[in-house]
C-alpha positions in Angstrom: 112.2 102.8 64.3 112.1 99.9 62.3 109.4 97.1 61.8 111.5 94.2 63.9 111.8 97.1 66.3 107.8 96.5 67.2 107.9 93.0 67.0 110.1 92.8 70.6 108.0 95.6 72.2 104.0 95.4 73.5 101.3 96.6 72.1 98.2 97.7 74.2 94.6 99.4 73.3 91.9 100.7 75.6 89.3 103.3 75.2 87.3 105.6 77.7 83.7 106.7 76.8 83.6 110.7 77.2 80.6 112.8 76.8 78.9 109.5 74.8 82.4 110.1 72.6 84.6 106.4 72.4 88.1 107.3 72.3 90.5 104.9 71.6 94.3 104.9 72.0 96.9 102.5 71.0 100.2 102.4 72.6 103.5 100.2 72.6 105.5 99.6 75.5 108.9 97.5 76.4 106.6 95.4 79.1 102.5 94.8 78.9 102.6 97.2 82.2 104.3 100.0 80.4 102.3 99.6 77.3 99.0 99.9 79.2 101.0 102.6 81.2 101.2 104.8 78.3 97.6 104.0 76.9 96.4 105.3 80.6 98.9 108.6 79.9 97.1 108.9 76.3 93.5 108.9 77.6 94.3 110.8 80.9 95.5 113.9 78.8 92.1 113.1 75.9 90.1 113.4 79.3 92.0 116.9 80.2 91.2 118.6 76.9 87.9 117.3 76.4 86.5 118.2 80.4 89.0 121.0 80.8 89.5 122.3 77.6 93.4 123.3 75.9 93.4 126.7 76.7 96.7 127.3 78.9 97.3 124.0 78.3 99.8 121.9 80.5 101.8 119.1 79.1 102.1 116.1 80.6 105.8 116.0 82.1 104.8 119.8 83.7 101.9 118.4 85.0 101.7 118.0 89.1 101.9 114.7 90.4 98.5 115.0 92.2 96.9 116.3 88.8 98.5 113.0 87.2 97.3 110.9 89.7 94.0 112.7 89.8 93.7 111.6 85.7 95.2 108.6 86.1 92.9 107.4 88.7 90.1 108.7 86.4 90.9 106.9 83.3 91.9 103.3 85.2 88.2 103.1 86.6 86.7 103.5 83.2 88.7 102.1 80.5 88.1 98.8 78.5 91.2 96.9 77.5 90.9 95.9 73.9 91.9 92.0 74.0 93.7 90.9 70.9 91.8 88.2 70.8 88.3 90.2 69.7 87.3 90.0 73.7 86.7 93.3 75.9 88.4 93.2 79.4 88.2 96.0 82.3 
C-alpha cells in the first residue's frame, strides 16, 4: 500500500483501560464507521487475551457470533475515541 493510498481511507484511535493497563489501537477504515469498526475488533481481541488469556486461542473470523458480540459490546461501553483535534470523546 502506498502513502496516497491512506490519504482516501479513515483513520480512527480509541483506547480501553484493562487491569489499570491503557491500550491503544489505531486503525484505518474506507468509512469513519469501518475505521472505528476495526479499532472495536482490535481492542475486543486485546480484552480476550488479557481476561482470558491465549492459550487455545481463537482467531477472530472463527470466533462465534455471540462471543463477538459479547466483546464487542464490552469494548463499545468503555472506549475513548481519540479526537484528532487533541479532545477525548466516548
Amino acid at each position: 500500500m502506498n502513502n496516497n493510498s491512506n490519504n482516501m481511507r479513515t483513520k480512527k484511535k480509541g483506547y480501553i483501560i484493562l487491569n489499570g493497563i491503557r491500550k491503544t489501537k489505531q486503525c484505518y477504515g474506507l468509512s469513519t464507521e469501518s475505521a472505528e469498526q476495526n479499532v472495536l475488533k482490535g481492542l475486543a481481541n486485546v480484552s480476550r487475551a488479557i481476561l482470558e488469556g491465549t492459550e487455545g486461542w481463537t482467531y477472530w473470523p472463527n470466533l462465534p457470533q455471540v462471543e463477538q458480540k459479547k466483546w464487542l459490546e464490552y469494548v463499545s461501553e468503555r472506549v475513548q475515541w481519540d479526537d484528532p483535534n487533541g479532545g477525548r470523546t466516548e
